[in-house]
RODREN-770890 format. One record per residue (C-alpha): x negated, y, z; chain; residue in one letter. Coordinates in steps of 0.02 Angstrom, whole numbers. Each point is the difference from the previous one (the first is absolute). Layout:
BEGIN
+--------+--------+--------+--------+---------+
!     px !     py !     pz ! cadena ! residuo !
+--------+--------+--------+--------+---------+
!      X !      Y !      Z !      A !       a !
...
+--------+--------+--------+--------+---------+
END
This chain:
BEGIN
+--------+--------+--------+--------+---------+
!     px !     py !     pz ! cadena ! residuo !
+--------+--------+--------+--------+---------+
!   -708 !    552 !    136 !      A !       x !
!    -12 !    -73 !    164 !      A !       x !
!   -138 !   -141 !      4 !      A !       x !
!     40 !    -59 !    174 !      A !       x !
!    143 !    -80 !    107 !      A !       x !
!     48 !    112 !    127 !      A !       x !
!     52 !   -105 !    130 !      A !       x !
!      5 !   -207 !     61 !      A !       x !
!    160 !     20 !    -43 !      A !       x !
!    -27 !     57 !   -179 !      A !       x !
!   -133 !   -141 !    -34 !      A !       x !
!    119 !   -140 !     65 !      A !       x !
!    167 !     49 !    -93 !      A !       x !
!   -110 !      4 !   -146 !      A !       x !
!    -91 !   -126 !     17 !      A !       x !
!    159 !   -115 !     40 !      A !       x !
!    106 !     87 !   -148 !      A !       x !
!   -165 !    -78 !   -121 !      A !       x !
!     45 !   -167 !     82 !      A !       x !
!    183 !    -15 !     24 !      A !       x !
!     60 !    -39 !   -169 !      A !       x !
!    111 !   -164 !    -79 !      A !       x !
!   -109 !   -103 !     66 !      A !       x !
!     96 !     27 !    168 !      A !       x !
!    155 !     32 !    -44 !      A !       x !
!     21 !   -187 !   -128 !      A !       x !
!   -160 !    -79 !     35 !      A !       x !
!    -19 !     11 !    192 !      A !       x !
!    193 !    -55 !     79 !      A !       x !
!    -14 !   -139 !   -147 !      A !       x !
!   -145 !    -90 !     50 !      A !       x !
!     56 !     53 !    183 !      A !       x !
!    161 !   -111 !      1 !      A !       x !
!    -78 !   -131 !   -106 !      A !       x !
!   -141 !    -20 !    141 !      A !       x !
!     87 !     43 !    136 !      A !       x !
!    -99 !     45 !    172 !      A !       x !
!   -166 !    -87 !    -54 !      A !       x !
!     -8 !    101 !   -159 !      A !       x !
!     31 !    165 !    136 !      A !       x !
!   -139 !    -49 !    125 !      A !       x !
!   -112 !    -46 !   -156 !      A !       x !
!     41 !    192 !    -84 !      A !       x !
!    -25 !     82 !    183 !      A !       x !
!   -169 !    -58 !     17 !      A !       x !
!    -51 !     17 !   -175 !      A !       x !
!     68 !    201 !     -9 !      A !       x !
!   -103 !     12 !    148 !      A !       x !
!   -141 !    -76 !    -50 !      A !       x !
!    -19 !    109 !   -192 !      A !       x !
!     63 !    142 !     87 !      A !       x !
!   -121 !     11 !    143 !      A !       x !
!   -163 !    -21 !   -121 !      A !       x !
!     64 !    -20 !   -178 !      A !       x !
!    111 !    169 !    -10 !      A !       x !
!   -142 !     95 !    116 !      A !       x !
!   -121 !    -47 !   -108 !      A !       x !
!     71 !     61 !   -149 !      A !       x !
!     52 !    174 !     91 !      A !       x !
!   -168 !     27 !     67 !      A !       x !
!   -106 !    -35 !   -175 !      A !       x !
!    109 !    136 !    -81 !      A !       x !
!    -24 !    123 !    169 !      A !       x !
!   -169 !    -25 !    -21 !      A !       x !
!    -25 !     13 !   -194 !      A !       x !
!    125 !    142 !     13 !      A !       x !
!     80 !    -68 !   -155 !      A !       x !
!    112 !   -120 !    -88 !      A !       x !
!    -56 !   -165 !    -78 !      A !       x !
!   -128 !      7 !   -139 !      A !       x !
!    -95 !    118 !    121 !      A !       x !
!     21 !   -113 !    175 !      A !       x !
!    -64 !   -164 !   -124 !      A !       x !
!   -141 !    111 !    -46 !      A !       x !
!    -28 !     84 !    161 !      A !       x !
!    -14 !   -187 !     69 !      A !       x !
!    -99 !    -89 !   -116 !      A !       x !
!   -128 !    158 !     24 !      A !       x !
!    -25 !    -19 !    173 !      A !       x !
!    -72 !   -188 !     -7 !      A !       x !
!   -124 !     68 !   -153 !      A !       x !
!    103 !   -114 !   -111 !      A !       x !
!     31 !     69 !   -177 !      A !       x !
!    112 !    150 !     12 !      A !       x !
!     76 !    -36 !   -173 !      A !       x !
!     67 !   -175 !     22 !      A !       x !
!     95 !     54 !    165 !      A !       x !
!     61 !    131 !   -136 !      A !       x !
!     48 !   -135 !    -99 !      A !       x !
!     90 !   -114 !    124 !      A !       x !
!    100 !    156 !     57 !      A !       x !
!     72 !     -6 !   -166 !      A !       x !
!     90 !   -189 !     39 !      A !       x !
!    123 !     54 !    144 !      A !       x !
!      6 !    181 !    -69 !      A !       x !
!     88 !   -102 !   -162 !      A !       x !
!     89 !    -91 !    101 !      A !       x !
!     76 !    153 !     66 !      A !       x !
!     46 !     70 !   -151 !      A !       x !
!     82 !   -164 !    -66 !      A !       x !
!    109 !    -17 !    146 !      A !       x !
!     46 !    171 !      3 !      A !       x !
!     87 !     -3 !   -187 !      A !       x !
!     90 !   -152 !     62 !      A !       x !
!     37 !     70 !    161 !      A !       x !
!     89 !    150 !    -83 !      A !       x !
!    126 !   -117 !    -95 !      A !       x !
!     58 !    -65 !    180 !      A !       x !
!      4 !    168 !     63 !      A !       x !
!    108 !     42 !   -144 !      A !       x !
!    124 !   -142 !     22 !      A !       x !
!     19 !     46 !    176 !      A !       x !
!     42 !    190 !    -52 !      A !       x !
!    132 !    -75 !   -112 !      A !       x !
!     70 !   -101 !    157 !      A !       x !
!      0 !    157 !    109 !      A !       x !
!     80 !    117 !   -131 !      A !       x !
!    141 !   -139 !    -50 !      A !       x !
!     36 !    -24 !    196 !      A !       x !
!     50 !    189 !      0 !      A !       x !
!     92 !    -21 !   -151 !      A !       x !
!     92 !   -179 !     55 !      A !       x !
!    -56 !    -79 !   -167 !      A !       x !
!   -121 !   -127 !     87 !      A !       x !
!    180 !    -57 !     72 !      A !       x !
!     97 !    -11 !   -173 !      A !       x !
!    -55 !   -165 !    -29 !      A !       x !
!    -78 !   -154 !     48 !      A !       x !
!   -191 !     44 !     76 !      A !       x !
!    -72 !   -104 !   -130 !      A !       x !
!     74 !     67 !   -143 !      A !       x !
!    -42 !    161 !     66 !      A !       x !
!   -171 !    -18 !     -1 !      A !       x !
!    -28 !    -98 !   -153 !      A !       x !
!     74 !    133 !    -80 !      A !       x !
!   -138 !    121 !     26 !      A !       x !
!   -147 !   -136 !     47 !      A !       x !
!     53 !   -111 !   -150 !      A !       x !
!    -22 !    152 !   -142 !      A !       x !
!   -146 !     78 !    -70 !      A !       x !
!     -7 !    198 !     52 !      A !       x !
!    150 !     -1 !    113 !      A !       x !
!    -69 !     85 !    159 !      A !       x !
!   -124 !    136 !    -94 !      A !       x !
!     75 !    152 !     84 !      A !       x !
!    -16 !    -96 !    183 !      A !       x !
!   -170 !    -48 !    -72 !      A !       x !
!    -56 !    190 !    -19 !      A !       x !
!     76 !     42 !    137 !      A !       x !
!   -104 !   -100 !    111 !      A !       x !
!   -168 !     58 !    -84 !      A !       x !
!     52 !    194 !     30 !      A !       x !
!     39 !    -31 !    182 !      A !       x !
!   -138 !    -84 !      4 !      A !       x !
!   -103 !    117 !    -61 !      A !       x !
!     77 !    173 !     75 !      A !       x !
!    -51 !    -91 !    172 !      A !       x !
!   -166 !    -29 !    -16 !      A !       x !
!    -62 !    140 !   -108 !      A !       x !
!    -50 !     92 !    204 !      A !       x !
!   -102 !   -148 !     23 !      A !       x !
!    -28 !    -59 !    190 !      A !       x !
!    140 !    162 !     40 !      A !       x !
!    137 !    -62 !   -111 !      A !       x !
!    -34 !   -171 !     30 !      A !       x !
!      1 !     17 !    187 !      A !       x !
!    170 !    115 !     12 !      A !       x !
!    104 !   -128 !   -139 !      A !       x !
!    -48 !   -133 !    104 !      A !       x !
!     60 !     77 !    172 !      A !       x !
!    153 !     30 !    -72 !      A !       x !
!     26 !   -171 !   -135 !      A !       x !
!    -70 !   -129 !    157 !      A !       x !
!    111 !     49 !    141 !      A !       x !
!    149 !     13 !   -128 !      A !       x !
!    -50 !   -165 !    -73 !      A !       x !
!    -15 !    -85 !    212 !      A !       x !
!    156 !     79 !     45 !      A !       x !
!    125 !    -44 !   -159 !      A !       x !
!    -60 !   -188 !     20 !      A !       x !
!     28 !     15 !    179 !      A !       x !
!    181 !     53 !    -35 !      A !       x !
!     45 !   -148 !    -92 !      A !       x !
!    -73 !   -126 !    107 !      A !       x !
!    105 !     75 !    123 !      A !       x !
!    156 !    -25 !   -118 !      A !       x !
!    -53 !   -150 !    -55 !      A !       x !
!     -9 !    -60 !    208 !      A !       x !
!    200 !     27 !    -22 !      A !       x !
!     27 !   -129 !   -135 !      A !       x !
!     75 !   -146 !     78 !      A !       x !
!   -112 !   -155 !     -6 !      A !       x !
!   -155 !    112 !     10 !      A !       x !
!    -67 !    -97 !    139 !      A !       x !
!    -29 !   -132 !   -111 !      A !       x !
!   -132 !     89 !   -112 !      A !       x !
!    -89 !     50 !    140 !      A !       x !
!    -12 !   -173 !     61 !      A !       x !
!    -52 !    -50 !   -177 !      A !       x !
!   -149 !    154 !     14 !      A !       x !
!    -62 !    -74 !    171 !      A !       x !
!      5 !   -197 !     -1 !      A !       x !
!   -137 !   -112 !     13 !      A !       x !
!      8 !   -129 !   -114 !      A !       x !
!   -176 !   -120 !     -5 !      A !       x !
!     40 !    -45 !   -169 !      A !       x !
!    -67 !    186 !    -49 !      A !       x !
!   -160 !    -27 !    106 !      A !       x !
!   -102 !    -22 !   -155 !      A !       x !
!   -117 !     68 !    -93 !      A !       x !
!    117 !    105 !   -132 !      A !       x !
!     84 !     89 !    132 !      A !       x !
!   -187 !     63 !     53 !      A !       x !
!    -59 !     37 !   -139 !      A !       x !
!    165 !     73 !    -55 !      A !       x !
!     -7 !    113 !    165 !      A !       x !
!   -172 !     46 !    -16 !      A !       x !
!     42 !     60 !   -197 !      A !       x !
!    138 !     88 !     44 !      A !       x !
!   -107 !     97 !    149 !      A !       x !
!   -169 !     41 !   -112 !      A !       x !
!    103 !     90 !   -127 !      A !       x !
!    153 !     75 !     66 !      A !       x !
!   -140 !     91 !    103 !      A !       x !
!    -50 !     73 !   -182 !      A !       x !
!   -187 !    -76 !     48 !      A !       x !
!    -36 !     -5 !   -204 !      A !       x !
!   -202 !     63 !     -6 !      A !       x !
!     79 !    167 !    -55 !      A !       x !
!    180 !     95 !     60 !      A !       x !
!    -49 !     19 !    204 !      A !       x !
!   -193 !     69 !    -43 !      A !       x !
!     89 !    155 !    -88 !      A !       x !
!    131 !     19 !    164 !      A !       x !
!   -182 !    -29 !    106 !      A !       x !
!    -85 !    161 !    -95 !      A !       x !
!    135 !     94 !     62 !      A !       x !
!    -11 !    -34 !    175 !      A !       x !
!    -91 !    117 !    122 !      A !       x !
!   -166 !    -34 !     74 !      A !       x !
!     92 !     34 !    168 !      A !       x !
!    128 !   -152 !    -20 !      A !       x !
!    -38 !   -172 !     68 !      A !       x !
!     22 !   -106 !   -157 !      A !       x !
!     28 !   -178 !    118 !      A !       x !
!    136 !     63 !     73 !      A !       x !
!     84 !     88 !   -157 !      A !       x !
!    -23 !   -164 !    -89 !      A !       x !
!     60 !   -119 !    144 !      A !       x !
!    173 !    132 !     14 !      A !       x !
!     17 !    -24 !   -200 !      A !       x !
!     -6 !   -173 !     18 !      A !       x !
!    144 !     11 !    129 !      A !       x !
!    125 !    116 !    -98 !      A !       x !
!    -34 !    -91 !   -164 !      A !       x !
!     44 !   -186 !     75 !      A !       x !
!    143 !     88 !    104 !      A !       x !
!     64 !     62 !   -150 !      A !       x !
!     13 !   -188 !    -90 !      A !       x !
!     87 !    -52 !    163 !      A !       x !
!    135 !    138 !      8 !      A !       x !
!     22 !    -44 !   -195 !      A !       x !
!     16 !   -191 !     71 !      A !       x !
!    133 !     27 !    115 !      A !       x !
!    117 !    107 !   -129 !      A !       x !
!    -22 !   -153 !   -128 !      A !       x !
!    -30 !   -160 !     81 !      A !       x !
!    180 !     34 !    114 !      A !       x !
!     87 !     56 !   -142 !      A !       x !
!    -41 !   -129 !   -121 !      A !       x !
!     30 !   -145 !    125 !      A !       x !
!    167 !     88 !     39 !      A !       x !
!     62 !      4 !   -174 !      A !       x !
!    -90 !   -180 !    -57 !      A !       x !
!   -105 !     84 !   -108 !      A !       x !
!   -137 !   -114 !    -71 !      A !       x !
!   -167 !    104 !     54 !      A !       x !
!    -94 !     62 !   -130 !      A !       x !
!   -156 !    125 !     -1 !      A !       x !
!    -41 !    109 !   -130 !      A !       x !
!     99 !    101 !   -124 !      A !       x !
!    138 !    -88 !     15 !      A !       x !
!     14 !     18 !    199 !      A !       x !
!     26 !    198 !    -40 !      A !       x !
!     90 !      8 !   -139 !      A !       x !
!    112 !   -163 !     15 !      A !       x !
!     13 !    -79 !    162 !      A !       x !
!      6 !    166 !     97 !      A !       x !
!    114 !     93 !   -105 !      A !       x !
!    138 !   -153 !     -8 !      A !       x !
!    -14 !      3 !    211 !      A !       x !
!     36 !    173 !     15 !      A !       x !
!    145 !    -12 !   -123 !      A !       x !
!     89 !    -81 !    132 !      A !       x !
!    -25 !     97 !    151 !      A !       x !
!     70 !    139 !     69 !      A !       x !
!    -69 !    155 !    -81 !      A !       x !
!   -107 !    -94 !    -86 !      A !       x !
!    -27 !    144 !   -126 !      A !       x !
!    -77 !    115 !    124 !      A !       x !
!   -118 !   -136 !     70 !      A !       x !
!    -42 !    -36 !   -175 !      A !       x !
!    -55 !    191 !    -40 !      A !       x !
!    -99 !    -21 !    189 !      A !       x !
!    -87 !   -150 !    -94 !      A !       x !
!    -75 !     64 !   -151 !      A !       x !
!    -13 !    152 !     79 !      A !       x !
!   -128 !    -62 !    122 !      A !       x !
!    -76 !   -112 !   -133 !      A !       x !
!    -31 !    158 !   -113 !      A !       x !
!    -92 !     69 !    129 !      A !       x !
!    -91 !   -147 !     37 !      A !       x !
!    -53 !     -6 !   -191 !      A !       x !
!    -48 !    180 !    -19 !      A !       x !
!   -103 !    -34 !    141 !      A !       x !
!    -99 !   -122 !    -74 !      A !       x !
!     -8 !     79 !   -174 !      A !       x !
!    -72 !    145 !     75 !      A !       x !
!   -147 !    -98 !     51 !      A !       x !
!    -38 !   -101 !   -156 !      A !       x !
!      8 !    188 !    -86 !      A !       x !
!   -107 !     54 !    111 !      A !       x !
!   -147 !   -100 !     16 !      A !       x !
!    -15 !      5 !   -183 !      A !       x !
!     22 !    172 !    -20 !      A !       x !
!   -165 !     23 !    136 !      A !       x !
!   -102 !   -120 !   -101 !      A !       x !
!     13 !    102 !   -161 !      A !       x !
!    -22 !    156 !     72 !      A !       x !
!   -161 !    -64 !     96 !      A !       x !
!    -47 !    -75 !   -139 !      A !       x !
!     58 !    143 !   -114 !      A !       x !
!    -23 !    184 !    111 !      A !       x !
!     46 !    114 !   -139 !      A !       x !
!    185 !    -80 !      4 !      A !       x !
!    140 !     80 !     99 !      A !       x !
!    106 !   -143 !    108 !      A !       x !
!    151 !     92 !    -85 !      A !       x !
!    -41 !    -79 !   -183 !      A !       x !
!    -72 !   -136 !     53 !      A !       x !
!    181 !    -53 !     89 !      A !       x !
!     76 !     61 !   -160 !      A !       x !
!    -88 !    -97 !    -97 !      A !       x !
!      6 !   -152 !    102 !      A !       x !
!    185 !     18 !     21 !      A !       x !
!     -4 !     -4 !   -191 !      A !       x !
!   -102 !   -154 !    -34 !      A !       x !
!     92 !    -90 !    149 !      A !       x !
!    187 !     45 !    -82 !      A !       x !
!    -38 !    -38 !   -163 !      A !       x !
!    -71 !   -174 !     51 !      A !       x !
!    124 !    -34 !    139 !      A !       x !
!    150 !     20 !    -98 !      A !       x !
!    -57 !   -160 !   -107 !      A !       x !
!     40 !    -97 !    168 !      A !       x !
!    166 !     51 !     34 !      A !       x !
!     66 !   -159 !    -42 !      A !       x !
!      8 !   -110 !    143 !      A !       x !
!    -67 !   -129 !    -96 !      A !       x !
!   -154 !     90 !    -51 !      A !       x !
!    -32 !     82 !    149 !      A !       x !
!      6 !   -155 !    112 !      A !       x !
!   -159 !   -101 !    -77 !      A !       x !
!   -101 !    166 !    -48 !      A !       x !
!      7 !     34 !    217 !      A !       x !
!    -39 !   -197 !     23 !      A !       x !
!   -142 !     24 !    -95 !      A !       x !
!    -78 !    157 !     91 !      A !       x !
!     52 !    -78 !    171 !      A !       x !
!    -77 !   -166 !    -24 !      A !       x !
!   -157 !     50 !   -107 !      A !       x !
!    -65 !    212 !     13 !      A !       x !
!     81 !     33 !    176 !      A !       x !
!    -95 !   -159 !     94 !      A !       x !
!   -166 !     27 !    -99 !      A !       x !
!      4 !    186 !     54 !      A !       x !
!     30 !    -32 !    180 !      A !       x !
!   -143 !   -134 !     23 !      A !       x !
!   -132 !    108 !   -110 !      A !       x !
!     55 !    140 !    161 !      A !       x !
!    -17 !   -107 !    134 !      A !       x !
!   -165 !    -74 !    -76 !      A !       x !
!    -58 !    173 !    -16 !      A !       x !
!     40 !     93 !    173 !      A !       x !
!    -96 !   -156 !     94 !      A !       x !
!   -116 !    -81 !   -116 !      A !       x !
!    -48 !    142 !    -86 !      A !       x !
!     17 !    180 !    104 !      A !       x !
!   -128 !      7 !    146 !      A !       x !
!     59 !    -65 !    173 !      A !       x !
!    -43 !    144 !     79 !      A !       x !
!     68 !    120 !    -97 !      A !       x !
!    184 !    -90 !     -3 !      A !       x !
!    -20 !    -12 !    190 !      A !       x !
!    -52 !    179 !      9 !      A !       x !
!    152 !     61 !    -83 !      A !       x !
!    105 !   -114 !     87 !      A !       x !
!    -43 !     42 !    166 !      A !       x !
!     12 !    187 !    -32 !      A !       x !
!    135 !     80 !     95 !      A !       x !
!     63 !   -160 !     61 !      A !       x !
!     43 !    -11 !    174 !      A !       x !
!   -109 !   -171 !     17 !      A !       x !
!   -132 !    -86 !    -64 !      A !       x !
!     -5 !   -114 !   -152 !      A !       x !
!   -177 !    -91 !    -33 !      A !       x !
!    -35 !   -175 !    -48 !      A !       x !
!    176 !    -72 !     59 !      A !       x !
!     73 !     81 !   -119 !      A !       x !
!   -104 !      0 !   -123 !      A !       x !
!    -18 !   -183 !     -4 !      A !       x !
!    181 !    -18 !      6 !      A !       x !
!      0 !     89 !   -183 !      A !       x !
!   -150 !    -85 !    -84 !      A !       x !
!     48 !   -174 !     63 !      A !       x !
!    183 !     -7 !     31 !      A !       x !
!     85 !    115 !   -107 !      A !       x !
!   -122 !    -12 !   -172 !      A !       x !
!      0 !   -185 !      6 !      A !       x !
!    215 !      8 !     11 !      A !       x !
!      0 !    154 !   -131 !      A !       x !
!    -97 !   -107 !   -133 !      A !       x !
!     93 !   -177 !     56 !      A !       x !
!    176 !    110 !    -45 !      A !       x !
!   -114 !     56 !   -165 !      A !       x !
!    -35 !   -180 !    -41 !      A !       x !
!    177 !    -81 !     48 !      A !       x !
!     77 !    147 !   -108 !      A !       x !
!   -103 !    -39 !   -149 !      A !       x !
!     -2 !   -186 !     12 !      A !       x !
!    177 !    -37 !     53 !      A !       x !
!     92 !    156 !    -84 !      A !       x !
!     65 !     70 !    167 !      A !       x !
!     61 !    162 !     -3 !      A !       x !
!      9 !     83 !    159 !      A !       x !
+--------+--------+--------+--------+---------+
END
């Protein structure tokens, strides 16, 4: 098993294939056309921002612990002669957290399998898009084949570690890019169009306000996948020869470019067909489908779709599979990874397919996103500058890279991006946000 990336390349598409997910595809050209072009320049400098210190960080405590997250937590809290066992036990929080999303995450992933397969098959066309997808989303066990699909996919691409990872990626990323690309190009042809992208770019000072920050700034931190745990696994795999500030700075670029192509395939199409915009499930299962219906080989577009969503899913899933798969063999060495993903995929099925109801899946995910996901992504942030030495985060920051990183950067981190990791903690846990 390969235990390395073997090229920039490699650590990018994988490290953008952990962060592109639903969260750009429903979340991002949502909030996008509610805010307009304050919520863009808010997102911009945000993604810049967690990317430049908050993804690096992450990458280089798992380079430098040369393992996943219960190690890097333990690796960290080691270095600053702080007890070893309670950074053993905070690991544990996001670590959870990945876990919980990734049963839920499979019961999306499954829905989306369903939309791809009925595309090929016309179903998704037989009747109306809503009726469609209640009729899967609305019953208990209706999607378990799609469901155990996913988790062997999953699975069969990760068991190579950093190898398998790295050559699904090269293949699922571009494929992902270039599908979405195709539709924004035939979505361009739709008359009206020009007034969706009008709607994307306007300035309107009524959304100068606080919520469209905040909302920006929520939607950068985690579509970035900055959660205390999934980016320190894709870090451990990175070479000592790599320069982890640029790596993270060109994830942050594909990942927001990817919730931008998705914008200008849905924003144009729904303000061409009068579409009420919607984000989540409904957005890719309802809103989307009905559009296509009435465009010129619509069905083909619509296999492009869920095509590049599957991919974009798998993607993700392979991460959350893999970081805890590396935290119970470090924990555990006598394991193999092979029955440790068996037995994960197991325990992950057999809870999952309790959520396949929309309405049980929907407030199980709103209650990791607003509650384990936040907590786990302050307790990293916390950690990698309050906790690991300076010198050492500096050290493995600057090692490789083609310039020098010292107290501007590091400052940035412990003052800048902590304080807005724990106020997104705090506005999530008071307020109920889910980002």
């Amino acid at each position: 098993m390969e235990k390395e990336f073997s090229s920039k390349i490699g650590i990018v598409l994988s490290a953008v294939g952990s962060a592109v997910g639903m969260a750009n595809i429903w979340g991002f050209p949502y909030k996008f056309q509610a805010g307009g072009l304050v919520f863009l320049i808010f997102y911009i400098l945000f993604a810049a921002l967690f990317s430049y210190v908050g993804l690096s960080s992450e990458f280089a405590i798992g380079r430098m612990a040369k393992t996943g997250t219960l190690g890097a937590y333990e690796y960290a809290f080691k270095t600053s002669k702080t007890k070893k066992k309670l950074g053993r036990i905070l690991g544990f929080i996001p670590l959870i957290g990945t876990f919980l999303i990734a049963v839920g995450y499979c019961v999306i992933v499954a829905y989306v399998l369903k939309g791809f397969v009925d595309s090929l098959t016309g179903e998704i066309f037989v009747r109306d898009a809503e009726v469609w997808f209640y009729s899967f989303a609305g019953e208990k066990y209706s999607v378990i084949i799609y469901h155990l699909i996913a988790i062997v996919l999953t699975i069969i691409t990760c068991l190579g570690g950093a190898s398998s990872i790295e050559k699904s990626n090269k293949i699922m990323m571009p494929t992902f890019f270039i599908l979405f690309v195709i539709l924004a190009i035939k979505v361009a042809t739709l008359p009206n169009a020009i007034s969706g992208y009008s709607n994307m770019f306007k300035y309107d000072p009524a959304t100068l306000n606080i919520n469209t920050i905040v909302t920006a700034m929520g939607q950068a931190f985690f579509s970035l996948s900055i959660t205390g745990s999934g980016m320190i696994v894709v870090g451990a795999y990175i070479s000592k020869k790599e320069d982890i500030v640029s790596s993270s700075v060109h994830t942050g670029i594909l990942d927001s470019l990817s919730g931008l192509i998705a914008s200008f395939v849905i924003i144009p199409a729904v303000s061409v067909f009068n579409m009420e915009q919607v984000g989540g499930p409904s957005l890719l299962f309802v809103t989307l489908p009905t559009i296509l219906n009435n465009i010129r080989f619509g069905r083909l577009f619509a296999i492009f779709l869920y095509l590049a969503v599957v991919f974009a899913g798998i993607s993700s899933l392979q991460n959350m599979f893999e970081v805890i798969t590396e935290s119970i063999t470090y924990r555990f060495k006598n394991l193999s990874r092979k029955l440790v993903f068996i037995i994960l995929g197991l325990v992950v099925f057999f809870l999952g397919i309790n959520l396949e109801r929309i309405d049980d899946f929907g407030p199980y995910m709103d209650i990791i996103s607003i509650y384990i996901i936040p907590i786990g992504a302050s307790i990293g942030a916390i950690t990698w500058f309050y906790v690991l030495k300076k010198d050492m985060l500096l050290k493995e920051i600057n090692l490789s890279s083609k310039k020098k990183y010292g107290d501007k950067w590091y400052k940035i981190g412990k003052y800048l991006y902590v304080p807005l990791a724990i106020i997104l903690t705090l506005l999530a846990l008071i307020f109920k946000i889910s980002f």
